[in-house]
Backbone atoms as SQL, in Angstrom:
CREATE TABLE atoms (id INTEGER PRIMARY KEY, chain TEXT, resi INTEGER, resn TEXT, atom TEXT, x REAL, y REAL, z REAL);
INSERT INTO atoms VALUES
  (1, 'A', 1, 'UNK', 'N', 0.819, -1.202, 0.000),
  (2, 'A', 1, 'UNK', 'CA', 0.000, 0.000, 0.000),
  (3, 'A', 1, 'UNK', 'C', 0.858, 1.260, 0.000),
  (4, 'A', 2, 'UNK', 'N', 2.100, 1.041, 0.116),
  (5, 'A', 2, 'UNK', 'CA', 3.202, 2.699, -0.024),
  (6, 'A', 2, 'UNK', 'C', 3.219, 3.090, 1.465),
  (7, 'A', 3, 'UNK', 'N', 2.722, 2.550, 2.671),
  (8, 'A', 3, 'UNK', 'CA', 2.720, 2.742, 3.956),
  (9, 'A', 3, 'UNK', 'C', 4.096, 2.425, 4.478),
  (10, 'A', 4, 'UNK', 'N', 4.854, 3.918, 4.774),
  (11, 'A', 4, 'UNK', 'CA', 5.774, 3.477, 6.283),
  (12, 'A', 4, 'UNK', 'C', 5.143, 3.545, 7.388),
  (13, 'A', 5, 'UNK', 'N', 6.027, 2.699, 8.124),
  (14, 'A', 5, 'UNK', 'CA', 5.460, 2.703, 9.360),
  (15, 'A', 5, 'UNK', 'C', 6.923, 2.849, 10.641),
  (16, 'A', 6, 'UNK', 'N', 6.679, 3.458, 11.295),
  (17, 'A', 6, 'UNK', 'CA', 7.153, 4.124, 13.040),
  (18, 'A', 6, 'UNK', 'C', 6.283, 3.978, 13.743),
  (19, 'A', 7, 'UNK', 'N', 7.166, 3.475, 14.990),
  (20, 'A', 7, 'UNK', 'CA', 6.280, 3.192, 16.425),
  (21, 'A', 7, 'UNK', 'C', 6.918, 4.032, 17.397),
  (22, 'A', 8, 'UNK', 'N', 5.998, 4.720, 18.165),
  (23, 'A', 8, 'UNK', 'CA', 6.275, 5.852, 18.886),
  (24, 'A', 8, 'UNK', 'C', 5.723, 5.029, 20.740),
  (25, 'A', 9, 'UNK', 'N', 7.168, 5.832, 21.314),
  (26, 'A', 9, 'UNK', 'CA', 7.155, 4.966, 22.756),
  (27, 'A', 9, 'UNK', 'C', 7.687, 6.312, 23.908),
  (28, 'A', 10, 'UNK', 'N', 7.319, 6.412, 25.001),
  (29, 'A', 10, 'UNK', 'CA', 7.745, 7.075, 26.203),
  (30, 'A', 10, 'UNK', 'C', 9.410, 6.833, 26.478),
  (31, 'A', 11, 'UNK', 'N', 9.787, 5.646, 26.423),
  (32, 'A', 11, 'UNK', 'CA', 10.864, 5.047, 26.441),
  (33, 'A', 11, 'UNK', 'C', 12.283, 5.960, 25.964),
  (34, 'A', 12, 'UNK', 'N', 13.424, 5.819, 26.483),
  (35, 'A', 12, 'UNK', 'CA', 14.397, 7.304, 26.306),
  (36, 'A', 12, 'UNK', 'C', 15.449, 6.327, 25.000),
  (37, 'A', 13, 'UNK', 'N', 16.139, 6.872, 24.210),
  (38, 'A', 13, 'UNK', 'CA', 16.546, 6.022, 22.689),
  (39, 'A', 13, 'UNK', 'C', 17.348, 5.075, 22.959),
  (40, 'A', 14, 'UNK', 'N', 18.059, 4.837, 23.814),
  (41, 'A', 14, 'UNK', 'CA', 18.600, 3.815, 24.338),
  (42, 'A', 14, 'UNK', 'C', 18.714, 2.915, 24.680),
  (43, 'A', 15, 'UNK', 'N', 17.121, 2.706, 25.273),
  (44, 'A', 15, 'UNK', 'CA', 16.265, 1.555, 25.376),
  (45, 'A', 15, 'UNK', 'C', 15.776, 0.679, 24.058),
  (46, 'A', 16, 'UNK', 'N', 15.391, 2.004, 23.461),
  (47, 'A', 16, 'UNK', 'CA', 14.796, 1.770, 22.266),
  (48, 'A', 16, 'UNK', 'C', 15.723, 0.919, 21.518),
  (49, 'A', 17, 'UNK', 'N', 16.420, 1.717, 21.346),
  (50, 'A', 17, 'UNK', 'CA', 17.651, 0.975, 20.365),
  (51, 'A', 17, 'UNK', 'C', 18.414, -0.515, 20.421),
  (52, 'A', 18, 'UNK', 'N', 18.194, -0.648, 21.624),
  (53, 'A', 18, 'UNK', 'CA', 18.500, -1.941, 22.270),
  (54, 'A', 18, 'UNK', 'C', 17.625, -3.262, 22.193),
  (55, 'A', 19, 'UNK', 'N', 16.002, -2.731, 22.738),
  (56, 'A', 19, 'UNK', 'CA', 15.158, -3.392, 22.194),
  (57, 'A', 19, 'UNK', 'C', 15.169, -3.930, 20.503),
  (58, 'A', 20, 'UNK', 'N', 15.676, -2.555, 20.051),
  (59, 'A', 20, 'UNK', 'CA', 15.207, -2.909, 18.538),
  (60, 'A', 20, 'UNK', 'C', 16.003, -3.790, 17.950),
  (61, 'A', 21, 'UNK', 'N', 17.621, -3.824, 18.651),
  (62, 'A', 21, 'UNK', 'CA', 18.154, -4.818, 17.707),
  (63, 'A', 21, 'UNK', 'C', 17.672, -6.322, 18.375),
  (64, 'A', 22, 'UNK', 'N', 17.543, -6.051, 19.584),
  (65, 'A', 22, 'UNK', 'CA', 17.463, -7.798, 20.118),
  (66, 'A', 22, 'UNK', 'C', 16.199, -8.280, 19.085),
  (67, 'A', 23, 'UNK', 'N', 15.371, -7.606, 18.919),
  (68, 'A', 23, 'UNK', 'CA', 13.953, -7.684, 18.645),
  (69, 'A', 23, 'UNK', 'C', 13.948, -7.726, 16.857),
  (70, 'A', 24, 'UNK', 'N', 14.453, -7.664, 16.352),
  (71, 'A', 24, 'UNK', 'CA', 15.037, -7.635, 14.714),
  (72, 'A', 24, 'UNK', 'C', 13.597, -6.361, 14.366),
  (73, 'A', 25, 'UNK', 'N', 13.371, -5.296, 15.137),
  (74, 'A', 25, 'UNK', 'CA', 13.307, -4.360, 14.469),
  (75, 'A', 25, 'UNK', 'C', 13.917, -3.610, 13.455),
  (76, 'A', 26, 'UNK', 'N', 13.042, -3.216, 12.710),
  (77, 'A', 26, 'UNK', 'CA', 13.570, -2.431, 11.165),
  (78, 'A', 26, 'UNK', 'C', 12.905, -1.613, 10.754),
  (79, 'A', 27, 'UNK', 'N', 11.903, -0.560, 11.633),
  (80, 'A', 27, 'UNK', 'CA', 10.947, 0.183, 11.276),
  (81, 'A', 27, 'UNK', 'C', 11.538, 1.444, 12.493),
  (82, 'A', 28, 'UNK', 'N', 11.760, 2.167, 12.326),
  (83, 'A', 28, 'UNK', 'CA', 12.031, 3.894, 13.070),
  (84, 'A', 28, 'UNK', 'C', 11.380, 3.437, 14.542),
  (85, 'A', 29, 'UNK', 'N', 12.044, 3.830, 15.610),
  (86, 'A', 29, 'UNK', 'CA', 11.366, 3.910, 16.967),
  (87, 'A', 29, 'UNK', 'C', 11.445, 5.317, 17.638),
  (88, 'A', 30, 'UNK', 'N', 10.384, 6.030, 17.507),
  (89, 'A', 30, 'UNK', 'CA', 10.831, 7.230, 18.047),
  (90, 'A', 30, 'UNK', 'C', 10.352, 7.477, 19.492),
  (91, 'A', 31, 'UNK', 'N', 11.207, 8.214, 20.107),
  (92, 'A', 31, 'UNK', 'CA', 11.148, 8.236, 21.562),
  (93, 'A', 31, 'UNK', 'C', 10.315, 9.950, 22.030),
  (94, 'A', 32, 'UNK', 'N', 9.155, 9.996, 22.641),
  (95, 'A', 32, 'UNK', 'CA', 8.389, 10.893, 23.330),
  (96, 'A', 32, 'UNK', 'C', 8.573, 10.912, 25.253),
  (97, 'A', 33, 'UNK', 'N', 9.779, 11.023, 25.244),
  (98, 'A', 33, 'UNK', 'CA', 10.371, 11.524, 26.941),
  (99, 'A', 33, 'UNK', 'C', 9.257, 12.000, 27.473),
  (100, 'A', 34, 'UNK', 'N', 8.825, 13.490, 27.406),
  (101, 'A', 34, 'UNK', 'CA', 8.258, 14.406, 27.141),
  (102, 'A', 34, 'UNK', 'C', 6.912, 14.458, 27.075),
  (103, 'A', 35, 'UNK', 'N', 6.247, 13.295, 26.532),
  (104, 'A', 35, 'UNK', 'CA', 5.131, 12.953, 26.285),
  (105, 'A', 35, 'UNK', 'C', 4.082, 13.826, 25.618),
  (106, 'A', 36, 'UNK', 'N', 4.691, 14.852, 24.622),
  (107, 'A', 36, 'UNK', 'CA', 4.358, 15.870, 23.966),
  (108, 'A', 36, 'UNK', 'C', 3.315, 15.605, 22.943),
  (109, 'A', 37, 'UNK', 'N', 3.811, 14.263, 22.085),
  (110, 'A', 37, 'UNK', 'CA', 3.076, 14.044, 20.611),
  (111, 'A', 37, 'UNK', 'C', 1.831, 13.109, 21.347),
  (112, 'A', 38, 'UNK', 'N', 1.706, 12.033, 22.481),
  (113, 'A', 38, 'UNK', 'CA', 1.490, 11.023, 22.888),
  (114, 'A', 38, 'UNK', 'C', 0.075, 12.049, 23.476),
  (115, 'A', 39, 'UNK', 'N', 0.073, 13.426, 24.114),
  (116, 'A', 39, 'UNK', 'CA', -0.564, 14.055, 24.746),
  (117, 'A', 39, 'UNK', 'C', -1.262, 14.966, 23.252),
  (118, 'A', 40, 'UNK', 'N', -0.540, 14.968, 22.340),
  (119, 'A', 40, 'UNK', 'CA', -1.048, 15.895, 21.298),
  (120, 'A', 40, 'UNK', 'C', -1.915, 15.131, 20.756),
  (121, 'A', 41, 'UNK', 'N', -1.578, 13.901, 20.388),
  (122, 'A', 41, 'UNK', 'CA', -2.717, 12.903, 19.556),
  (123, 'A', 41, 'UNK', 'C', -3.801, 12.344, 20.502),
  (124, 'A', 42, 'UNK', 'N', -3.867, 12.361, 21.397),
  (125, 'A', 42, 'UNK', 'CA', -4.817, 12.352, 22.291),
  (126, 'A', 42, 'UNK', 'C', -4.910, 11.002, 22.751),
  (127, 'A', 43, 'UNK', 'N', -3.701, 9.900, 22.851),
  (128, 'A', 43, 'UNK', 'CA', -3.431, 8.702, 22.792),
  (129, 'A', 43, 'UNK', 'C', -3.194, 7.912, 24.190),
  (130, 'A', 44, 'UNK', 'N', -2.692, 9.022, 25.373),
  (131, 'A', 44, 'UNK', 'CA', -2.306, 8.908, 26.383),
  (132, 'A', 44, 'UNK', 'C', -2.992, 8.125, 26.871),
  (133, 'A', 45, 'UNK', 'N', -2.350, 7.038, 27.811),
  (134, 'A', 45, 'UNK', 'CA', -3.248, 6.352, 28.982),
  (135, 'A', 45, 'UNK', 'C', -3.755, 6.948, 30.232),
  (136, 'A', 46, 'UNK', 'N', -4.674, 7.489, 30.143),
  (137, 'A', 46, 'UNK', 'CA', -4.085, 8.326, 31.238),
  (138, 'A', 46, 'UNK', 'C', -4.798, 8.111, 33.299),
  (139, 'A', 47, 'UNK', 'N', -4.477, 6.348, 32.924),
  (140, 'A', 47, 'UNK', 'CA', -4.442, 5.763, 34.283),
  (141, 'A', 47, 'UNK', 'C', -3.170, 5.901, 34.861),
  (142, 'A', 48, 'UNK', 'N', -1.832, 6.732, 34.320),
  (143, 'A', 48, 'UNK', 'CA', -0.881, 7.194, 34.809),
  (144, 'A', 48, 'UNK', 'C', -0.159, 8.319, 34.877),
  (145, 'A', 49, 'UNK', 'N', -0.598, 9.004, 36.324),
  (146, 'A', 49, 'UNK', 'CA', 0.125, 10.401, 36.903),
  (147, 'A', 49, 'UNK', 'C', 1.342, 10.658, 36.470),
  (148, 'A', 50, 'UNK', 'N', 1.885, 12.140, 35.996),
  (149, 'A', 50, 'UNK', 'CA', 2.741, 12.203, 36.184),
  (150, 'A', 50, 'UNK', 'C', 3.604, 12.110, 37.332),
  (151, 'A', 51, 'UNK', 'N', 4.717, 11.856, 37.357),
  (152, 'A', 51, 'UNK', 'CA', 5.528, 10.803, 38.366),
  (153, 'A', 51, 'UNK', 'C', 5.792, 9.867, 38.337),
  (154, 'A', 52, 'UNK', 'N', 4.174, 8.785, 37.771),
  (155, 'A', 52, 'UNK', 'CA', 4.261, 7.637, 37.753),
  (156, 'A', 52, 'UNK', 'C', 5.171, 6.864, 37.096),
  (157, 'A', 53, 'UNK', 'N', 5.793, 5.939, 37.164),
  (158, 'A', 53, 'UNK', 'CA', 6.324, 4.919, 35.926),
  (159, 'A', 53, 'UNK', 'C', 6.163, 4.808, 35.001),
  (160, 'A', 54, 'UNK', 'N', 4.490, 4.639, 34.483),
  (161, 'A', 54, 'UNK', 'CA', 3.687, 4.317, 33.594),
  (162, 'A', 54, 'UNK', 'C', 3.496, 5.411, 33.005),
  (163, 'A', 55, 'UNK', 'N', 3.522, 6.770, 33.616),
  (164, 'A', 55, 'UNK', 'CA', 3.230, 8.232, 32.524),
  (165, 'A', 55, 'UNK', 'C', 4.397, 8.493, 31.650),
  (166, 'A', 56, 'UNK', 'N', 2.588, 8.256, 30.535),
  (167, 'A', 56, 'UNK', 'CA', 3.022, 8.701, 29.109),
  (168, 'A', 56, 'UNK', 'C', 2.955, 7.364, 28.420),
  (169, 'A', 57, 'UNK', 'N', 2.609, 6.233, 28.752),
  (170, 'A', 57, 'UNK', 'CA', 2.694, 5.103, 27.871),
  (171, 'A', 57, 'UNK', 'C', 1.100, 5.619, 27.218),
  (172, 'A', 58, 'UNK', 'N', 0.940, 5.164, 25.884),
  (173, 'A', 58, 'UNK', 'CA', -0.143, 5.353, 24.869),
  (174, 'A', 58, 'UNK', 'C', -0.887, 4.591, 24.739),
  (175, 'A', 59, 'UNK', 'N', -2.302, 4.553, 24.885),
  (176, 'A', 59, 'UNK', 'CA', -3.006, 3.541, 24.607),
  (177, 'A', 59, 'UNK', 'C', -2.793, 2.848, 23.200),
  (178, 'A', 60, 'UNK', 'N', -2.422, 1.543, 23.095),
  (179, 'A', 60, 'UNK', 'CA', -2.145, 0.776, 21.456),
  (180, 'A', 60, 'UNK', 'C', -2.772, 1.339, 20.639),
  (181, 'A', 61, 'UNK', 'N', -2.241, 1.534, 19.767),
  (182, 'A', 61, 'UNK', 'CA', -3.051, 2.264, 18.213),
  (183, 'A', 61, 'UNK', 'C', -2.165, 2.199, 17.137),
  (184, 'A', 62, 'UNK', 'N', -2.936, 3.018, 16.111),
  (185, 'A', 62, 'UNK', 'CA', -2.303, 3.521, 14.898),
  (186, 'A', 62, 'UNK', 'C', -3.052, 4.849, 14.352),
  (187, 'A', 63, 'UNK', 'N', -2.047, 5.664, 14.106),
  (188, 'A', 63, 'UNK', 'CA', -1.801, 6.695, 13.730),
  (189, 'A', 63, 'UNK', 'C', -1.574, 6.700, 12.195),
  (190, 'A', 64, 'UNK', 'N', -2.758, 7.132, 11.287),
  (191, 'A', 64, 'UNK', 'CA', -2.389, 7.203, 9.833),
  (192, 'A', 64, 'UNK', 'C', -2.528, 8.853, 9.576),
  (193, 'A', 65, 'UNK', 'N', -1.235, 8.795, 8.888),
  (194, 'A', 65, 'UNK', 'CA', -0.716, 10.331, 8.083),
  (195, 'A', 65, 'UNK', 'C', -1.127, 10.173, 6.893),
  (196, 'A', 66, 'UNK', 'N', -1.185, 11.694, 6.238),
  (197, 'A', 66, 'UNK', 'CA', -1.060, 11.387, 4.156),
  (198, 'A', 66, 'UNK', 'C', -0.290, 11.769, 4.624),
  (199, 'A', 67, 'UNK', 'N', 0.089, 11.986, 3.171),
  (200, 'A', 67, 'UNK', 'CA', 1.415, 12.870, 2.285),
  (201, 'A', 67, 'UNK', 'C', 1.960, 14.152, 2.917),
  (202, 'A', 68, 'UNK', 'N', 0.565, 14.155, 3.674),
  (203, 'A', 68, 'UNK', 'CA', 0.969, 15.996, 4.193),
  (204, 'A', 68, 'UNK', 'C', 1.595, 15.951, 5.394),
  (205, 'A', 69, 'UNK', 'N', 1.237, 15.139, 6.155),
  (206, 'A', 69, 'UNK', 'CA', 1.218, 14.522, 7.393),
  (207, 'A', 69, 'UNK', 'C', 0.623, 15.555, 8.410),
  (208, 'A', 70, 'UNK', 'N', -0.830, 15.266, 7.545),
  (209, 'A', 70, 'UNK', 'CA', -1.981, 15.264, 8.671),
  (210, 'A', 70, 'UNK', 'C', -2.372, 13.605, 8.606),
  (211, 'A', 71, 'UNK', 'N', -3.123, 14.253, 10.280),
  (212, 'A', 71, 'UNK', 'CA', -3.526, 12.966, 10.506),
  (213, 'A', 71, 'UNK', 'C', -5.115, 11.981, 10.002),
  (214, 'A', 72, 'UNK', 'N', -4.825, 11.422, 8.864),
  (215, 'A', 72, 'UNK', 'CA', -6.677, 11.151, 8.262),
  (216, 'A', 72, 'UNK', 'C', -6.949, 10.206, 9.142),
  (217, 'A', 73, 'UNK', 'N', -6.143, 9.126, 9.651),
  (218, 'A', 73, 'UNK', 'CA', -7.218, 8.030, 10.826),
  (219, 'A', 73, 'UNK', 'C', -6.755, 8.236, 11.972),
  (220, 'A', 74, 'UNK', 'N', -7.167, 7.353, 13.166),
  (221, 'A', 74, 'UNK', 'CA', -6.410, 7.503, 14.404),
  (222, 'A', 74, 'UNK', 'C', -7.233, 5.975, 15.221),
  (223, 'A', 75, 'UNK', 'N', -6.383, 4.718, 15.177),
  (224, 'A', 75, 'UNK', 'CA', -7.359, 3.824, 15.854),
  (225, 'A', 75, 'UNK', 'C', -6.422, 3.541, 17.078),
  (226, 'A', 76, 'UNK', 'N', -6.770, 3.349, 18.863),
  (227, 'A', 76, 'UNK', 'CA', -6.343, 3.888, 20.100),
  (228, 'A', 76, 'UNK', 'C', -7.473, 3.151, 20.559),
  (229, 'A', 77, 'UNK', 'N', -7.422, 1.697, 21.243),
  (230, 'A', 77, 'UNK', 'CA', -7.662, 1.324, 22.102),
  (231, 'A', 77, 'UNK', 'C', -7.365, 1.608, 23.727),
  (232, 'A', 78, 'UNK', 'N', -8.320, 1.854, 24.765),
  (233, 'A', 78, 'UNK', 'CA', -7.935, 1.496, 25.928),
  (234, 'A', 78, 'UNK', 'C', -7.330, 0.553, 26.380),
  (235, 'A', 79, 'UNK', 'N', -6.466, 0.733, 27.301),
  (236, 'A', 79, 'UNK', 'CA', -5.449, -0.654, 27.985),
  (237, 'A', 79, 'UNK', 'C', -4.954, -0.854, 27.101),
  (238, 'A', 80, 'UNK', 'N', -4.097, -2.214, 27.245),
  (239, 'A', 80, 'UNK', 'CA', -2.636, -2.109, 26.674),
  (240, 'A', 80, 'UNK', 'C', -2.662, -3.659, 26.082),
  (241, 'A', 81, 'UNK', 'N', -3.864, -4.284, 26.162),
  (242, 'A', 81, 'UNK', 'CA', -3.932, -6.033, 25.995),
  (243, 'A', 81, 'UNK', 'C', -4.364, -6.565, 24.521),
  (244, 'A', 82, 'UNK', 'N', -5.215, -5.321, 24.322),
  (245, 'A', 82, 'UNK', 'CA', -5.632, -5.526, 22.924),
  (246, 'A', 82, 'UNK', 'C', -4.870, -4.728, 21.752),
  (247, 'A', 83, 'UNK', 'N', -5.450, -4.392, 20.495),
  (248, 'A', 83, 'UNK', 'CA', -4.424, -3.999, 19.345),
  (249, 'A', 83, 'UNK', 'C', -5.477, -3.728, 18.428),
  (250, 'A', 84, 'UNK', 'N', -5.762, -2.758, 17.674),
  (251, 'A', 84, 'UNK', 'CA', -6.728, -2.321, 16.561),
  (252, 'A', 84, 'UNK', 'C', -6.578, -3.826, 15.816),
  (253, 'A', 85, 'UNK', 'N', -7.625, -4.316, 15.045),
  (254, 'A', 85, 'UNK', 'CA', -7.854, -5.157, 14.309),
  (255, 'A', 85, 'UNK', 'C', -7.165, -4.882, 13.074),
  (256, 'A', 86, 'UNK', 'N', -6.005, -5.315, 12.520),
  (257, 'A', 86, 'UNK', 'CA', -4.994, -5.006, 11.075),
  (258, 'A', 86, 'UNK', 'C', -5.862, -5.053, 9.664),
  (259, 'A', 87, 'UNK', 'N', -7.077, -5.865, 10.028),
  (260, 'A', 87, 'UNK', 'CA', -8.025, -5.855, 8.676),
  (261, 'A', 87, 'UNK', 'C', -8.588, -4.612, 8.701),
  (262, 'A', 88, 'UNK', 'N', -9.442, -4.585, 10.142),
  (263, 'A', 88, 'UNK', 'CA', -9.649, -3.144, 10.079),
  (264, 'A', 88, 'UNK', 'C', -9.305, -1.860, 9.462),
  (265, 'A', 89, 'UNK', 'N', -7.900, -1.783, 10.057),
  (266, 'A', 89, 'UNK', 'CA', -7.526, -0.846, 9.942),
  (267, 'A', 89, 'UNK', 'C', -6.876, -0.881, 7.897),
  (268, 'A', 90, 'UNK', 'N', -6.562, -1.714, 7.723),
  (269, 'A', 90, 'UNK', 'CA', -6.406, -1.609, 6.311),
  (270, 'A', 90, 'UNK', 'C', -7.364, -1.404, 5.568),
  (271, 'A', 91, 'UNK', 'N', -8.067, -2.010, 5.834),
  (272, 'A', 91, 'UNK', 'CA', -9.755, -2.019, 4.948),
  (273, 'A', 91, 'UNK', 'C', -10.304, -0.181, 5.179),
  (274, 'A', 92, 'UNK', 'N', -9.772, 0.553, 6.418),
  (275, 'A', 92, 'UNK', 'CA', -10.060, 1.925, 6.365),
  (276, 'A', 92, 'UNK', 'C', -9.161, 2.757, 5.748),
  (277, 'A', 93, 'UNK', 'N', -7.883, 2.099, 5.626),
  (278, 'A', 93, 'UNK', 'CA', -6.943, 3.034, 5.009),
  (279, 'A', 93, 'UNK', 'C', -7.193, 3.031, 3.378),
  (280, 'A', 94, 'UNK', 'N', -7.553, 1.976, 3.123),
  (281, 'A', 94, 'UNK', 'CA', -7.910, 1.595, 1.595),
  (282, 'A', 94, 'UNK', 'C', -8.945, 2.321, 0.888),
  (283, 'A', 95, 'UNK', 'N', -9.995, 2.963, 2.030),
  (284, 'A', 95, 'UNK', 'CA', -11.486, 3.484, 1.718),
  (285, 'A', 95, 'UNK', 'C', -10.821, 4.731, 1.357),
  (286, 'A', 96, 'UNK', 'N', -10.187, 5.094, 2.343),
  (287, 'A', 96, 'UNK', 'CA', -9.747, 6.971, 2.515),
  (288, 'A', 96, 'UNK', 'C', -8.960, 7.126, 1.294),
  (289, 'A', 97, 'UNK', 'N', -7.786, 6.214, 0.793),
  (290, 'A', 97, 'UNK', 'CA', -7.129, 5.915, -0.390),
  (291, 'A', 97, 'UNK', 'C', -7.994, 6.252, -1.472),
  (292, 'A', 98, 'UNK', 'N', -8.843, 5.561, -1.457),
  (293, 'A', 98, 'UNK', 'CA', -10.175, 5.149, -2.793),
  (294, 'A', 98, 'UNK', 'C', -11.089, 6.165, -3.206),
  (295, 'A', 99, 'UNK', 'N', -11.007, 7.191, -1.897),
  (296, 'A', 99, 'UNK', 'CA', -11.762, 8.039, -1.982),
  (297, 'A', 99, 'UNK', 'C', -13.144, 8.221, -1.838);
């Protein structure tokens, strides 16, 4: 479908980076310290205070950009157990595509 894809984490790059090789990641991991973009997309879990451990982890989702990089979808489950449905979410990216 011409889709990159990046996964965006609270996590500081170091971690990241570490994870990613053990993990045979090969897709961008970008790190939100800060919890700036995580709070901008409206993704936050936000069963965790700042202070907490847990502040700033994102409820699972996906985040679809165009070209422009605005944002045309946004699928963000609560809790952290489940995962947008991948048919789903293709079958919506395909519509918005299609026009």
């Amino acid at each position: 479908m011409g889709v990159n894809v990046a996964a965006i984490t609270h996590d500081p790059v170091d971690q990241q980076m570490s994870f990613a090789s053990a993990s045979d990641i090969r897709y961008p991991l970008l790190s939100d310290q800060d919890v700036a973009h995580v709070n901008a997309y409206g993704i936050r879990n936000e069963e965790y205070a700042p202070g907490h451990a847990g502040y700033g982890i994102p409820h699972p989702g996906i985040i679809y950009f165009d070209s422009q990089q605005v944002v045309r979808l946004k699928f963000a489950i609560p809790g952290y157990r489940q995962r947008p449905p991948m048919a789903e979410v293709l079958n919506a990216i395909e519509a918005l595509e299609a026009g």
